[in-house]
C-alpha positions in Angstrom: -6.1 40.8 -7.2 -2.4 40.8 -6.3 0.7 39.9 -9.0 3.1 38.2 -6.5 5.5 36.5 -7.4 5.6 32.4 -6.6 7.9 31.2 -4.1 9.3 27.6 -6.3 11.1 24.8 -4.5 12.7 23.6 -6.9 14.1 20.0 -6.3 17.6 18.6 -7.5 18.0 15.6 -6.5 20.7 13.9 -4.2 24.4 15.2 -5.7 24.6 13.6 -9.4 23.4 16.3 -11.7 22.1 13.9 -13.9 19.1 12.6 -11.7 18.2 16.5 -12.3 14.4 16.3 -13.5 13.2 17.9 -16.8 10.7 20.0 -15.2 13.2 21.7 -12.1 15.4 22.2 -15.6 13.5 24.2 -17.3 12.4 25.9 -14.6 15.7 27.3 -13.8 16.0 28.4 -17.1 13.2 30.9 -16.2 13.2 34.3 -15.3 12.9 33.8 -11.3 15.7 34.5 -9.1 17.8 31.9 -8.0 17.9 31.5 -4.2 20.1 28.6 -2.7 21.1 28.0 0.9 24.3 28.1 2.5 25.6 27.5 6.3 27.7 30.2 6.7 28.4 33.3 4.6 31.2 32.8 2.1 30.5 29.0 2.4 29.5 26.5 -0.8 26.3 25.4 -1.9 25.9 22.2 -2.4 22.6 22.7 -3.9 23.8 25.5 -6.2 27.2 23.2 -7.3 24.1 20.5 -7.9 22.5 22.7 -10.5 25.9 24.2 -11.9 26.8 20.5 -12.6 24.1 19.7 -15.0 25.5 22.8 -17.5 22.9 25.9 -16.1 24.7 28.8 -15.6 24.3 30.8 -12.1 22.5 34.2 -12.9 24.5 37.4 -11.9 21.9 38.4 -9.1 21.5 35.1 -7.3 21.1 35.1 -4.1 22.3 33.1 -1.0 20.4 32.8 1.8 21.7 31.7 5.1 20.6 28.6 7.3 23.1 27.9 10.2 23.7 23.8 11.2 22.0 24.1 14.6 19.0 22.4 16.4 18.4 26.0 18.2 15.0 27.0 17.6 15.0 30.0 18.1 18.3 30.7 15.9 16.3 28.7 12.9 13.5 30.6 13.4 15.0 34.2 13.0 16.9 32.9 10.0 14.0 31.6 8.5 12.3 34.6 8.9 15.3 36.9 7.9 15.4 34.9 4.6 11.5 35.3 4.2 11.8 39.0 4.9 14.5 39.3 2.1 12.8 37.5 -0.3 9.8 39.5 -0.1 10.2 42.7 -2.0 10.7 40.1 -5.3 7.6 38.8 -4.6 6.0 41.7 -4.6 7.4 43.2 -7.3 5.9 40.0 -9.6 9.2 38.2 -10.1 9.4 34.6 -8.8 12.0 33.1 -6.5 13.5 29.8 -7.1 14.4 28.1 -4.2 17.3 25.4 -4.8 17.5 22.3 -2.8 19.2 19.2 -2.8 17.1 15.9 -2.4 13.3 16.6 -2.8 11.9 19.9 -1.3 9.1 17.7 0.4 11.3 15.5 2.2 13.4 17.1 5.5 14.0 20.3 3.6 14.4 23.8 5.0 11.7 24.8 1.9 9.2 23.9 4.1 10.2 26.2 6.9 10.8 29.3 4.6 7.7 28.5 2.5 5.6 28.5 6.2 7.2 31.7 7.3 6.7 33.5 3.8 3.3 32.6 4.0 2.7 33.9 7.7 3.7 37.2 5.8 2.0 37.5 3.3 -0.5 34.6 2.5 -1.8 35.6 -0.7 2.0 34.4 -2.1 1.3 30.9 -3.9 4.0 28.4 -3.3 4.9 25.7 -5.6 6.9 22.5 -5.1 9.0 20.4 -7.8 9.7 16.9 -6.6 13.0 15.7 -7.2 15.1 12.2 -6.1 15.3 11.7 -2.6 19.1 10.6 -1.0 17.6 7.4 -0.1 15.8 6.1 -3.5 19.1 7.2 -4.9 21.2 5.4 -2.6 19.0 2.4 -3.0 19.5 2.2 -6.9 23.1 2.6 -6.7 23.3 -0.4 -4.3 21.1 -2.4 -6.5 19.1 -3.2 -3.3 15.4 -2.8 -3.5 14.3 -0.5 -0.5 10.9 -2.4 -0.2 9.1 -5.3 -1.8 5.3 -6.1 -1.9 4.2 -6.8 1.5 7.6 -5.1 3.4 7.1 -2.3 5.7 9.6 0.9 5.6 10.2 4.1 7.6 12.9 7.2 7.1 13.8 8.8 10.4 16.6 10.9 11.7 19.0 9.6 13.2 18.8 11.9 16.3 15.4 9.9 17.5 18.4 8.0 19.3 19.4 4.4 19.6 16.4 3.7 21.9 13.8 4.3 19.0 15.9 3.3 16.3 16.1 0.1 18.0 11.9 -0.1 18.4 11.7 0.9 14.9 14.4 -1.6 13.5 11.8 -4.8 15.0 8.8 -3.1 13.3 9.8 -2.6 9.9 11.8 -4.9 7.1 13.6 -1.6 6.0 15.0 1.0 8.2 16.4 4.4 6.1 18.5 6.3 9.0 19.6 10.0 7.6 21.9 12.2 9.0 23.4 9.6 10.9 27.0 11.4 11.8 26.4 12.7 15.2 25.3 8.9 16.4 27.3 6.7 13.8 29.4 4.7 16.8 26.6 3.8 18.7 24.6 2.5 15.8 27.1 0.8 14.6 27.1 -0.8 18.3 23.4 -1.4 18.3 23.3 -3.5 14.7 26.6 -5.6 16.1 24.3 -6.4 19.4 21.3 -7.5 16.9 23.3 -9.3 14.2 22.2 -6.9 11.4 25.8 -5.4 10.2 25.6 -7.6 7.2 22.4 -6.4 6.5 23.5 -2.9 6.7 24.7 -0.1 3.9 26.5 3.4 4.5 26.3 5.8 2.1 27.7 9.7 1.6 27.1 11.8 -0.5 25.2 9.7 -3.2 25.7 11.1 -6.8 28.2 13.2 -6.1 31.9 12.6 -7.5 32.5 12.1 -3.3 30.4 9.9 -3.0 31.3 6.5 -1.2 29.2 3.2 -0.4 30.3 0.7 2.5 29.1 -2.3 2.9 31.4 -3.4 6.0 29.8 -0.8 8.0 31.8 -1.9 11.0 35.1 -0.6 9.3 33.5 3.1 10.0 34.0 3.1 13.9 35.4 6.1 15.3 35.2 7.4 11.8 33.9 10.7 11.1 31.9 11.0 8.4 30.2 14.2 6.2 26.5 15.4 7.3 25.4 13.8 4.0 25.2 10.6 4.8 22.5 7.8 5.6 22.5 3.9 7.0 20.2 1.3 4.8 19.1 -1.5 7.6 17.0 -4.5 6.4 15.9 -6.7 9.3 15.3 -9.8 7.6 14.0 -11.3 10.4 10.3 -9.4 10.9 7.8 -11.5 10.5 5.8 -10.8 7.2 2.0 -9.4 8.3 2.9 -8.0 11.7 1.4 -5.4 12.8 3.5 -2.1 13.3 3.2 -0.7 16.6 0.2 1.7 17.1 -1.2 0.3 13.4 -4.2 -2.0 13.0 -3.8 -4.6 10.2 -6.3 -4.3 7.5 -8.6 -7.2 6.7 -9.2 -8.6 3.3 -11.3 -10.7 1.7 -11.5 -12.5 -1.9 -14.6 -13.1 -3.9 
């Protein structure tokens, strides 16, 4: 029997410190080491600002570990596994690692990469995850908008799918959540004018976070740019209630 440490995700929610769970709370007050990403060295964490906002103190030996803002494969992969390969001597010596993220650890997180490669290491290391608020539930409350009522259909993509699929997607679904939306902003902006669904349409950067801004007249962003935290609420009011969703067959139901 092994005494490994546990590799924690530990979920912080979207930027306001006060959507911070009970449970990733006290878990930080534990006697793990903190581990929180960064793009570059000597940059910020937002993730670690997250957690220093709701009043925990950072330990003397936390640690930063380095993911660079690339779609490079390969480049993700050997930071991945550099990370994992720092992070194991801890492990081994019994201590768990904490690892802080922004959002939920479940949802588009780079926990799920470094949790993977840890693993491929050394599988006997247990991994745990803490949910946390997602950037879109988030957004959706401070908009007072309901992402989904009974019988609506919803989907969270990328926005680097591209226009084509976000268009496919937008006539299948009541509720269309588009995240990191910055690279493609102009041209979705363009697509919702050519289907008459601006004014069905919410920006929002940076939810939580004393940053953070909400717009409404999501036209006004052209040729804006905007930060990598950001995400596009599109209702499409006009999808017909009990269609079926592409590649999906509708369930049947009967009453007694």
């Amino acid at each position: 029997m092994n005494n490994w440490g546990k590799l924690i995700g530990v979920s912080l929610g979207p930027g306001d410190p006060e959507l911070l769970t009970l449970k990733a709370h006290k878990q930080l007050q534990g006697k793990g080491l903190w581990t929180y990403p960064i793009k570059k060295k000597g940059a910020e964490s937002y993730a670690l600002n997250i957690a220093q906002g709701a009043g925990l103190a950072t330990p003397d030996d936390a640690q930063a570990l380095t993911f660079p803002m690339t779609r490079d494969q390969e480049k993700l992969a050997h930071a991945w596994a550099k990370a994992a390969t720092e992070l194991l001597p801890t492990l081994k010596d019994g201590r768990d690692v904490y690892f802080l993220v922004e959002g939920d650890a479940s949802t588009y997180s780079t926990f799920a990469h470094l949790a993977r490669t840890v693993t491929g290491l050394e599988p006997s290391i247990e991994i745990e995850t803490i949910a946390g608020v997602t950037s879109f539930n988030a957004s959706a409350a401070r908009l007072n908008e309901p992402l989904a009522l009974e019988g609506d259909a919803m989907a969270v993509i990328p926005a680097g799918y591209g226009v084509e699929v976000i268009k496919q997607l937008i006539s299948e679904f009541d509720c269309l959540v588009l995240i990191k939306v910055k690279p493609l902003l102009d041209d979705i902006i363009n697509l919702l004018e050519s289907l008459d669904l601006l004014q069905y349409s919410s920006f929002i950067e940076k939810v939580g976070a004393a940053e953070e801004r909400m717009i409404t007249d999501v036209a006004t962003l052209k040729g804006e740019k905007v930060n990598y935290l950001s995400l596009l609420i599109v209702k499409n009011p006009n999808r017909i209630k009990g269609e079926m969703i592409k590649g999906c067959k509708k369930k049947e139901t009967t009453h007694d």
